[in-house]
N, C-alpha and C positions, 0 to 999 in steps of 0.2 A: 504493500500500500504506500501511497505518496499521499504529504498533505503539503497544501500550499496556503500561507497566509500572508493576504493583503493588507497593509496597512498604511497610513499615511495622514497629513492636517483634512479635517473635514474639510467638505464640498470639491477636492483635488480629483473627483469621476473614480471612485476606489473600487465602489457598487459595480458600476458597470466595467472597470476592468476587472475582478473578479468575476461576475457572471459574466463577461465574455470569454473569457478562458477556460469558464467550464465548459462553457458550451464548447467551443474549439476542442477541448481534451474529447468531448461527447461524439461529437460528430468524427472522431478520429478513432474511434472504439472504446474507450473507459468508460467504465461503471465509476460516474461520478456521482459524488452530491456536493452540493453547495449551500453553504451551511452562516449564518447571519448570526451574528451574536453582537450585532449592535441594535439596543434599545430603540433607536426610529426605525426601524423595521421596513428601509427602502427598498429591497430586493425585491419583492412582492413587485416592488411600481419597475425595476428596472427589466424584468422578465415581462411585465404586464401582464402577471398570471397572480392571483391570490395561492398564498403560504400561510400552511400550517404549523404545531410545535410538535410536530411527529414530518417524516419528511412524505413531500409531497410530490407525486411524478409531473414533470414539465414537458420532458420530449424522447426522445427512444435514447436510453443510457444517460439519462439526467434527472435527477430529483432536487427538490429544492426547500430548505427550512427555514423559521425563523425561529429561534429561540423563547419560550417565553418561562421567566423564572420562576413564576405561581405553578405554572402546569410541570414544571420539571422537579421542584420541589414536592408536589403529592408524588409524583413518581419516584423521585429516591429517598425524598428525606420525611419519610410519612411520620414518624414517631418523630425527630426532632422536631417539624413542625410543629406538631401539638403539643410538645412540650412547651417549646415557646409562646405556644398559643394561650395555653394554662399559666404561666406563670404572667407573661400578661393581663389574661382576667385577674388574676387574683391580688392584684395589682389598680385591679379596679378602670382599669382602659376596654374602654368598647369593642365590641367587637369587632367593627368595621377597622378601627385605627388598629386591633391587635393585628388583623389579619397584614395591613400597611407592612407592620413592625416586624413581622415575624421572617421576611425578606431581608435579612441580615446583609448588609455591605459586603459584598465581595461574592453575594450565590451568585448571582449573573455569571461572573466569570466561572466559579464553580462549575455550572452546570454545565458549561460550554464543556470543560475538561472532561467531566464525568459521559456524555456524550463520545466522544471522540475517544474514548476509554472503551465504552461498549462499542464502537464501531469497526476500532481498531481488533479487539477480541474477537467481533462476530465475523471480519474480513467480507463485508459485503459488496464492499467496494474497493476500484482501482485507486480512486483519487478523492479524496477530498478540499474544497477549497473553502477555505474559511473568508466569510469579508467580517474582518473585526471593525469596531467601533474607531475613532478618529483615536491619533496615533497615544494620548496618553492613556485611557482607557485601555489601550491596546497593551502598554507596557502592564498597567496597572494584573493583566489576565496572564501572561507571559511569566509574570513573577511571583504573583501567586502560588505555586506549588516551592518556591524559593523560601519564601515567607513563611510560609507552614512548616515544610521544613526544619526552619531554623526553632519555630515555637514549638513543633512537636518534641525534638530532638535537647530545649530545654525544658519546658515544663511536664510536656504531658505525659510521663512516665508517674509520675506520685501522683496526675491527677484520675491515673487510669487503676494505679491501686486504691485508690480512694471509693472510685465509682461504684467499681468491680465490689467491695465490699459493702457498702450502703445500697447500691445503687433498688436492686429488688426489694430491701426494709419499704423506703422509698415509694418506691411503686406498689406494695400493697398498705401502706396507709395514704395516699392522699390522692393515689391513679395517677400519677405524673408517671409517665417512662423515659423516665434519668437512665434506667443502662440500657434500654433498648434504643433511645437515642444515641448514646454513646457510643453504642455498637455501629450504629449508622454514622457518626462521625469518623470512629477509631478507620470502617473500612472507606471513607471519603479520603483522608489522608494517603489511605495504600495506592487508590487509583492518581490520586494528584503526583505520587510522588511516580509510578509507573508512566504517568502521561507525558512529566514531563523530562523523563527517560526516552521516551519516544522525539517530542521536539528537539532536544538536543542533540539529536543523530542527524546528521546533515542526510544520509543518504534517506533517509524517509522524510522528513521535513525540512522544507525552505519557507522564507520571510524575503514580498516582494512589497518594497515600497514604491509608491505611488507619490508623484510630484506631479506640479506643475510650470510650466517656467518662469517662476515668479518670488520676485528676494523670502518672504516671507514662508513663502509654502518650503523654498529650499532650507533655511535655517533651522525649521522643525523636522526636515528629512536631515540634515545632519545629525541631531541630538539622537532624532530616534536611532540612528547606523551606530552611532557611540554608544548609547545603553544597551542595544540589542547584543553588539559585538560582547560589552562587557560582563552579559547574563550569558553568553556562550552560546546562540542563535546563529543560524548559518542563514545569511543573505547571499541570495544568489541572484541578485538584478534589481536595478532601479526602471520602472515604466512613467516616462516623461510623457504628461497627456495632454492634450487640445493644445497646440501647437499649431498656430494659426499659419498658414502658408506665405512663403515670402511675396508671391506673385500678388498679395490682396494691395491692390492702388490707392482703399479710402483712406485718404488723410486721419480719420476718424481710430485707425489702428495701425500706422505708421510709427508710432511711437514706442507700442506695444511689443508689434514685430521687430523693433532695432533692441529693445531691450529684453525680448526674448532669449535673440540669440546670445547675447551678453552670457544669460542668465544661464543659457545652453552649455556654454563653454564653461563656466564655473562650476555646474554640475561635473561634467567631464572629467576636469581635472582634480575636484574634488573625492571622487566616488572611486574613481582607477583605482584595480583594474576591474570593479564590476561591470558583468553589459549593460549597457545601455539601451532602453527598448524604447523608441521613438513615435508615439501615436498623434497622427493628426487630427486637427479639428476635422468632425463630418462636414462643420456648419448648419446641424439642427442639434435638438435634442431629442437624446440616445435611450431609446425604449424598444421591449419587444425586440422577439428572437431574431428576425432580418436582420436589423440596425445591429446588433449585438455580433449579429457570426462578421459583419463585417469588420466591426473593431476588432476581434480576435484574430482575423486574418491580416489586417493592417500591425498587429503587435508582433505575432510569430509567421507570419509569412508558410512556408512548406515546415516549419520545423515543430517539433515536438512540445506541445506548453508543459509537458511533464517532466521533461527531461532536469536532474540540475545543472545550472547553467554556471556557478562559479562554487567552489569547497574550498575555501582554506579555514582551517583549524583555528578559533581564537586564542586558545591555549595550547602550552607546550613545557615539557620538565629539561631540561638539562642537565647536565654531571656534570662537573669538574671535579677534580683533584681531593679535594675538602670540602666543598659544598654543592648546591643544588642552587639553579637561577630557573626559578616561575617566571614566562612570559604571555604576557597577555594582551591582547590585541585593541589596542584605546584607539579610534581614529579622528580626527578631526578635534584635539582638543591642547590645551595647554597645560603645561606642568603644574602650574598655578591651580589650575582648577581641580584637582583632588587631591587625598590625601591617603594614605595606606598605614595598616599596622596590623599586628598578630598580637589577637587575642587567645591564649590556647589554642585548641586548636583550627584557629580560624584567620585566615586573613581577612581582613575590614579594609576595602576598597571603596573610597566615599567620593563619587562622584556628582558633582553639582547639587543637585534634592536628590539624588539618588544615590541608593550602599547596597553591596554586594559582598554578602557573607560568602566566601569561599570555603568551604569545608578543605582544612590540607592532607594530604595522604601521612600517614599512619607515624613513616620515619621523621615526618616533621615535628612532631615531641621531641625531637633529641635536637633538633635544631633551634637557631635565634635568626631572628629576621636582622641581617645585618644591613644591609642598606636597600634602596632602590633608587631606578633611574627611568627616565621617559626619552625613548627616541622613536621617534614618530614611524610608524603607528605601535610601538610595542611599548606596555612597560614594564622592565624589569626588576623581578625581587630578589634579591642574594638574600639564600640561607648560609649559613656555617652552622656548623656544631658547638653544643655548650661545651663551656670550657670547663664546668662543672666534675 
């Protein structure tokens, strides 16, 4: 199975480069789906077909979903929800606002995992394409199984004996199911952490970002290339959209078009040596499957949209003599702008609002973080050994 996800600043046509390329993988034989897990729920309008939160068939070897977090929560997390549910009434919140509240910050992207969990297990498909939400959202679901992680791996050991031993008292005096929720938490974390075992493998998942040729849209397509790199995501392509043609004469986008190309070249040299995938303006707007197979053939021409298009490894171990140098792949940023340290076993990579708990391999307890350096794009960390 391949999974591809799209991402990029809203309103850069992300929708319809994602549903074009599934279609294009469709029409070329793969059992695809394409799969929405952004809350305004545009795919529907980009296909000009109505989506459901179970997937829905569009055309011969394409299915198409929209996520929705109420109906994926009775689906996996039936006892957590009521737990939440209960503890809200009893809390004295209505039912309408409990039912609000009981959608915890962060299911959205949840579900999307636990999805792609089961799809991945059931192997029903060739390809999956994801169109994620505008690019922070994006990170926000990306990192998530990071995050967890790091809190499973701290706290929830005492909070799993704790449960484990109350947790049924609990439940037959007051009907709350604390451990049968728990159960349904304890195995949400197994699939999070499997899932994103799966994205982190270049050879099954890539991250295509979607720009436009415009200073803003490209500045947030930097940041996202730099955090993506730094969480260990393998980008294989940048797709530059609605690129208005040079031959248009009205004064009206003369200005437009000179600081396109500008903006073209700065991508370019910015992004090397990712490809670069060039979609022009149609000159309407892009709806329904026609309009759609054409963008997909204007993006990939005879080639493969399945194929990965660039793999290099954001990480790498080295050996020397006495110690060990982690390098790790920063692009597009300044020395200034983070800061590094090992806490046990963890190096703390703190970029801009953003940190990356790196869990170290095993020999690294005997190790000291002795220094680090930035030389563009890598940065490296010198271990030694205690002197201890």
């Amino acid at each position: 199975m391949r999974i591809i996800l799209f991402t990029g600043k809203g309103g850069v046509g992300k929708t319809t480069i994602a549903a074009a390329t599934a279609l294009k993988a469709a029409h070329q034989g793969y059992k695809t789906l394409v799969l929405s897990t952004d809350p305004a729920h545009s795919l529907s309008d980009a296909l000009n077909q109505p989506l459901g939160a179970e997937p829905t068939q569009i055309t011969e070897n394409l299915d198409g979903q929209e996520l929705d977090v109420y109906y994926s929560m009775k689906k996996y997390w039936g006892n957590m929800r009521n737990l939440m549910l209960q503890v809200f009434r009893w809390q004295g919140v209505e039912n309408i606002l409990a039912e609000e509240l009981s959608a915890l910050p962060g299911m959205e992207e949840a579900s999307a995992f636990l999805w792609l969990e089961k799809y991945y297990t059931e192997n029903e498909y060739d390809l999956i394409i994801i169109d994620s939400a505008p690019t922070g959202e994006t990170l926000t679901l990306l990192t998530l199984p990071q995050v967890t992680k790091w809190w499973v791996t701290k706290a929830f050991p005492f909070q799993r004996m704790a449960v484990k031993t109350l947790g049924s008292v609990i439940r037959n005096v007051t009907g709350a199911p604390v451990d049968y929720g728990f159960e349904e938490l304890e195995n949400m974390f197994d699939k999070l952490e499997k899932i994103q075992q799966i994205f982190s493998n270049p050879e099954i998942c890539s991250i295509r970002l979607v720009a436009n040729p415009e200073r803003m849209v490209i500045q947030e397509a930097k940041r996202a290339y730099t955090y993506l790199q730094l969480y260990g995501y393998n980008v294989d392509a940048i797709i530059v959209n609605r690129i208005l043609p040079e031959s248009e004469t009205d004064s009206t986008f003369s200005k437009y078009i000179t600081s396109q190309k500008k903006y073209i070249n700065d991508i370019e040299d910015s992004f090397q040596p990712l490809p670069i995938l060039k979609v022009g303006h149609l000159g309407e707007e892009v709806f329904g499957l026609e309009l759609l197979s054409k963008i997909g053939d204007r993006i990939y021409e005879e080639t493969d949209p399945t194929e990965i298009m660039f793999n290099e490894s954001p990480f790498s171990i080295e050996e020397t003599k006495d110690a060990y140098c982690i390098k790790i792949k920063l692009p597009l940023v300044e020395e200034e702008e983070f800061s590094v340290k090992k806490l046990g076993d963890e190096l703390v990579i703190q970029l801009r609002n953003q940190r990356k708990n790196l869990f170290l391999p095993k020999f690294a307890n005997f190790y000291e973080m002795e220094s680090y350096s930035y030389e563009n794009p890598w940065l490296n960390v010198l271990f030694k050994k205690n002197k201890k």
